[in-house]
N, C-alpha and C positions, 0 to 999 in steps of 0.2 A: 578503599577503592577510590583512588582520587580520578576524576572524569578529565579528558584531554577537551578541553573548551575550543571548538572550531567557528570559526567567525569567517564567513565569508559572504554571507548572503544577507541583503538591504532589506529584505522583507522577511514575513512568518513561514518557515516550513510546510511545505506539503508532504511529499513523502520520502519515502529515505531506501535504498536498497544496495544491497551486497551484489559481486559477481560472484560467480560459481566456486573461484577457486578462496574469496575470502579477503583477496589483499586490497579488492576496490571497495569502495562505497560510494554511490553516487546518490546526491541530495536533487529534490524540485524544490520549489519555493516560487513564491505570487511576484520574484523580482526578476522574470523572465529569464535566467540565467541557471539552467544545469548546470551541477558540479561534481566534477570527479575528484576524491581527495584516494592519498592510500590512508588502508584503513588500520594497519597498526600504527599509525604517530599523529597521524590526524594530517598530516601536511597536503595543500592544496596542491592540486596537481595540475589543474584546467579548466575551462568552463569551456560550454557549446554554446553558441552564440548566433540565434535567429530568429527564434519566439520573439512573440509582440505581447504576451500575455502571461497572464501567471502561468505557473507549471503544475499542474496539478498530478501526474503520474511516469513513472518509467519504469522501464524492463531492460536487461542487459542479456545479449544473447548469449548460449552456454559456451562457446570461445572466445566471449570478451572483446570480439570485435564491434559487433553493432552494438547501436543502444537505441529506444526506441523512444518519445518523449509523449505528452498528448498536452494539449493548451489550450486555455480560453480562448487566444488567437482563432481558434479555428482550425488547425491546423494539428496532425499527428507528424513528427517529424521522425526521418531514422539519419542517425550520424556514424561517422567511423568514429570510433573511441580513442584510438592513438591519434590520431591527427586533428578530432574533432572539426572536422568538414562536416557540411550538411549533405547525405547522399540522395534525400528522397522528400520530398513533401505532399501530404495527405489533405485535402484541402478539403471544409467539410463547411454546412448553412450554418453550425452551429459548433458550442463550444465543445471540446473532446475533454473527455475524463481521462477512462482508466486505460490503460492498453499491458498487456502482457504477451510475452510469444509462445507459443505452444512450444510442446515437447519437440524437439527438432528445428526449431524455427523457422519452418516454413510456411507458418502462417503469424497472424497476428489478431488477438481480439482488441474491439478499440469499441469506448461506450460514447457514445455525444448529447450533450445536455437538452432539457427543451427551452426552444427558445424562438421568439416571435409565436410562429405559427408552427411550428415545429416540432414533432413528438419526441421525446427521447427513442435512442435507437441503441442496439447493441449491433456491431460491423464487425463480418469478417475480413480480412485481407492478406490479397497472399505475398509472402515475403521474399522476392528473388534472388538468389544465391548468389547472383553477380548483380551488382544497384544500377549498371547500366540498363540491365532489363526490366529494372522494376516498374512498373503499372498500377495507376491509382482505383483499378476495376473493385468492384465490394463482392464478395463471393456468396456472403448470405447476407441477411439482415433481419434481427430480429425486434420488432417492436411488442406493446404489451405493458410493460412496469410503467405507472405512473409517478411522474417528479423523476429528479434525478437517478442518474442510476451510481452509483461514487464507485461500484467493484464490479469488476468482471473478470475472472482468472477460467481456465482452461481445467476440468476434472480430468480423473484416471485416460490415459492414453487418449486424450484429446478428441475424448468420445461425446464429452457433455461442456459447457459452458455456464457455469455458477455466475450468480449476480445477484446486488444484491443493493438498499440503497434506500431512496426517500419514503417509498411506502412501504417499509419497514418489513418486508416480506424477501425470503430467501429463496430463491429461483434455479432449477438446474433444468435447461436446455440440450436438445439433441443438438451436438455442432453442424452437422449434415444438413437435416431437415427445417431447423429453427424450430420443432414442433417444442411443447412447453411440457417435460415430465414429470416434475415434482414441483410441488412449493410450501413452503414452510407453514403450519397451521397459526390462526389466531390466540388457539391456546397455548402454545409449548414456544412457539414466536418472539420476537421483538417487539414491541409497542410503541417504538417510535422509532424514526430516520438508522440505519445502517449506514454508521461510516467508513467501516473498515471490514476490512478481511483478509486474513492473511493461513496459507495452507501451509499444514505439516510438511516436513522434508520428505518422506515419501507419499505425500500427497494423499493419501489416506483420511486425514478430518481436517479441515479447517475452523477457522475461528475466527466468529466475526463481534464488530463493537458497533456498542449500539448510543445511544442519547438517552437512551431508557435507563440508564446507569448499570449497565450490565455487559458481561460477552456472554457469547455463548459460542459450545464446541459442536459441532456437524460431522455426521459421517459422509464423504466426497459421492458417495453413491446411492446410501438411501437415501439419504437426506433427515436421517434421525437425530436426534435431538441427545449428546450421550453428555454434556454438561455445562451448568449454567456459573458465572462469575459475576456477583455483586458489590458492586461500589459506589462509593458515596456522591462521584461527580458525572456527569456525561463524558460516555467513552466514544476519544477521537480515533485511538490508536490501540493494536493490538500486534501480538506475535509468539510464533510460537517456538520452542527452545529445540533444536534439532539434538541436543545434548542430555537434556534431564529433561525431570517430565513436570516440566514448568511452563505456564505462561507470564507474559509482561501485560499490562493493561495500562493504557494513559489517557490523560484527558484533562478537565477541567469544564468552566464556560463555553457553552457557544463563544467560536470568533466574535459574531458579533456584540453577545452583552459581556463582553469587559471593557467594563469602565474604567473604576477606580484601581487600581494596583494597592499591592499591598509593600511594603517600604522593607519589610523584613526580609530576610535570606529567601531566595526565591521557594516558593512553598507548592511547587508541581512538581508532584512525583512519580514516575513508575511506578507500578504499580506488581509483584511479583504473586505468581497463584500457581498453588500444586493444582498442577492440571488432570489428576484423579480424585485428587480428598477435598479438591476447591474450596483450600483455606487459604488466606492470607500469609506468607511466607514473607515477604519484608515490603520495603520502598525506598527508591530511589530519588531523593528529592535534589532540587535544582535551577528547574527551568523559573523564570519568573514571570511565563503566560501557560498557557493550556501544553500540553504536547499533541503534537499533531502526527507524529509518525515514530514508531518504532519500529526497527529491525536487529536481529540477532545476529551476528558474523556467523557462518556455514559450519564452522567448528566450536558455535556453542559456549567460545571460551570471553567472548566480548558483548556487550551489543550498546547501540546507538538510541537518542532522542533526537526530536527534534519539535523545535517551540515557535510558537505564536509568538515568541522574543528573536527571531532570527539565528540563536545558537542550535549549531549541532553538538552534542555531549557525548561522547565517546568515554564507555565505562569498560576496563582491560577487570574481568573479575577476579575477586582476591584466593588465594587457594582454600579459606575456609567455605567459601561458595560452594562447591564440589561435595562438599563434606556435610549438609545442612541435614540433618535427620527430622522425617515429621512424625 
C-alpha cells in the first residue's frame, strides 16, 4: 500500500473530510488556507482563501456545492466549492471550532472557544439555500461544557447535538430546546480532553478519541458505552470504516510537547482496530509528527492522514485488506 504524499499545506493539519460522493477531500490546517484536492491521485485542485487564522474544522454540503469552514479568526465561513468565492461570513467574540451541517443542510452547528471573558458556546445557524439571503442570526445557543469544546456533530434526524471535548465528558443535546439529555458517566468516560469524534455512515455510533490513550464507541441515541480502544499514545484522530467493521485510531504527543524528533522513517502511525473484537488489526506508519485527522473515503476502499508534519497521506487499500480474517 504505497501512500500518495500530498503537500500542499505550510503548517500541521487539523482535519481532513470527504464529500458525499467520495472523489473530493478537503484538508484545514493552522496555515489559514482550505484545500480541496481530488481524492483518488491526490492532485490539488484549490484553495479558499479568506481566513486570518488557522482552520480548525469543515463540512461539505451533501451536493458538493457549499463548504463550510470554522477558524481561530473568529469567523465561520461558507464558500462555493467550484469557484471557491467566500459567500457568507460568521463573525463571532471568539475563536470557532467545529461546524457540521445537519442532515439537509439547512442548518449549521458551529462550537466557539473560550476566550477573554467568554464562555465556550455551542451555536446554531440557519443555512440559506440561496447565500444571498443568508443571515448571521444564532437560532439556539447552548452553553454548559467547560474548556473547549473540539466536536459538535448533529445525531439521528437532527434531533439531538453530540459534543464533546476539554472536560472530557460526552454530551448529547436537544437541537430545539438546548436542554442537556445525556452525558457520559465518570466511570465508563474519558478521563481526559476529547479530541475527536467522528460518526458511523448511518450515524447510528460514533467514535470519539480521547488523550487518555483510548477511543471509545457510542450509541448516537443512548449514549451507551458499546466499546473501548487502547493505545499507547494520546489520540488526536479517529474514524470510522463505512466498509468493514473497522476503526483507524491516530495520534502521538500533544502538539505541544514535541520537541525533539526522531531522524528515523517517520514512526506515526494509524492505528487500525476491529471495531467489535477491539483487537489491534495492523498500522500504518508514516507521518513524522502526531496525526491529527483521519478520514475514510465513503466507499471504504481508501482513507487519508493527516500530520503535525503538514503531509496529507493518502492510502489506495491493497486487495488483501478486504480479505483480513480475525
Amino acid at each position: 500500500m504505497r501512500p500518495i504524499l500530498m503537500k500542499g499545506h505550510e503548517r500541521p493539519l487539523t482535519f481532513l473530510k470527504y464529500n458525499r460522493e467520495g472523489d473530493l477531500l478537503f484538508s484545514c490546517a493552522k496555515d489559514h488556507n482550505p484545500t480541496v484536492w481530488f481524492a483518488d491521485n491526490g492532485e490539488r485542485l484549490g484553495t479558499y482563501r479568506g481566513h486570518n487564522g488557522a482552520v480548525w474544522c469543515c463540512d461539505v454540503s451533501r451536493d458538493s456545492r457549499r463548504l463550510i469552514t470554522g477558524s481561530a479568526d473568529q469567523s465561520v465561513k461558507l464558500w462555493d466549492i467550484q469557484s471557491g468565492t467566500q459567500l457568507y461570513s460568521f463573525n463571532f467574540e471568539a475563536p470557532a471550532r467545529a461546524v457540521e451541517f445537519s442532515v439537509g443542510d439547512k442548518l449549521a452547528v458551529i462550537t466557539t472557544d473560550p476566550f477573554m471573558e467568554q464562555t465556550p458556546t455551542i451555536q446554531v445557524k440557519r443555512i440559506a439555500r440561496d447565500p444571498s439571503d443568508q443571515v448571521g442570526e444564532t437560532v439556539l445557543t447552548i452553553k454548559g461544557p467547560q474548556g473547549r469544546i473540539n466536536r459538535a456533530v448533529w445525531g439521528p434526524l437532527n434531533k439531538t447535538i453530540i459534543s464533546a471535548g476539554e472536560d472530557a465528558v460526552v454530551r448529547i443535546w436537544d437541537s430545539e430546546t438546548g436542554q442537556l439529555l445525556k452525558e457520559s458517566d465518570k466511570e465508563s468516560g474519558h478521563k481526559k480532553s476529547v479530541t475527536s469524534l467522528a460518526k458511523s455512515a448511518d450515524g447510528s455510533h460514533f467514535l470519539t478519541g480521547s488523550l487518555d490513550k483510548s477511543a471509545k464507541l457510542w450509541d448516537s441515541r443512548t449514549l451507551t458505552l458499546i466499546k473501548t480502544y487502547v493505545t499507547e499514545r494520546p489520540v488526536n484522530a479517529c474514524a470510522i470504516s463505512p466498509l468493514l467493521d473497522h476503526v483507524v485510531i491516530g495520534g502521538g504527543q500533544d502538539a505541544s510537547a514535541v520537541t525533539r524528533t526522531d531522524h528515523r522513517a517517520g514512526k506515526f502511525e494509524a492505528k487500525f482496530f476491529h471495531k467489535i473484537l477491539q483487537e489491534e488489526i495492523g498500522g500504518v506508519k508514516g507521518h513524522f509528527g502526531p496525526i491529527n485527522a483521519l478520514a475514510f473515503n465513503p466507499d471504504g476502499r481508501s482513507f487519508t492522514s493527516g500530520g503535525e508534519d503538514g503531509y496529507i497521506r493518502l492510502h489506495h487499500f491493497d486487495p488483501d485488506y478486504f480479505s483480513i480474517k480475525m
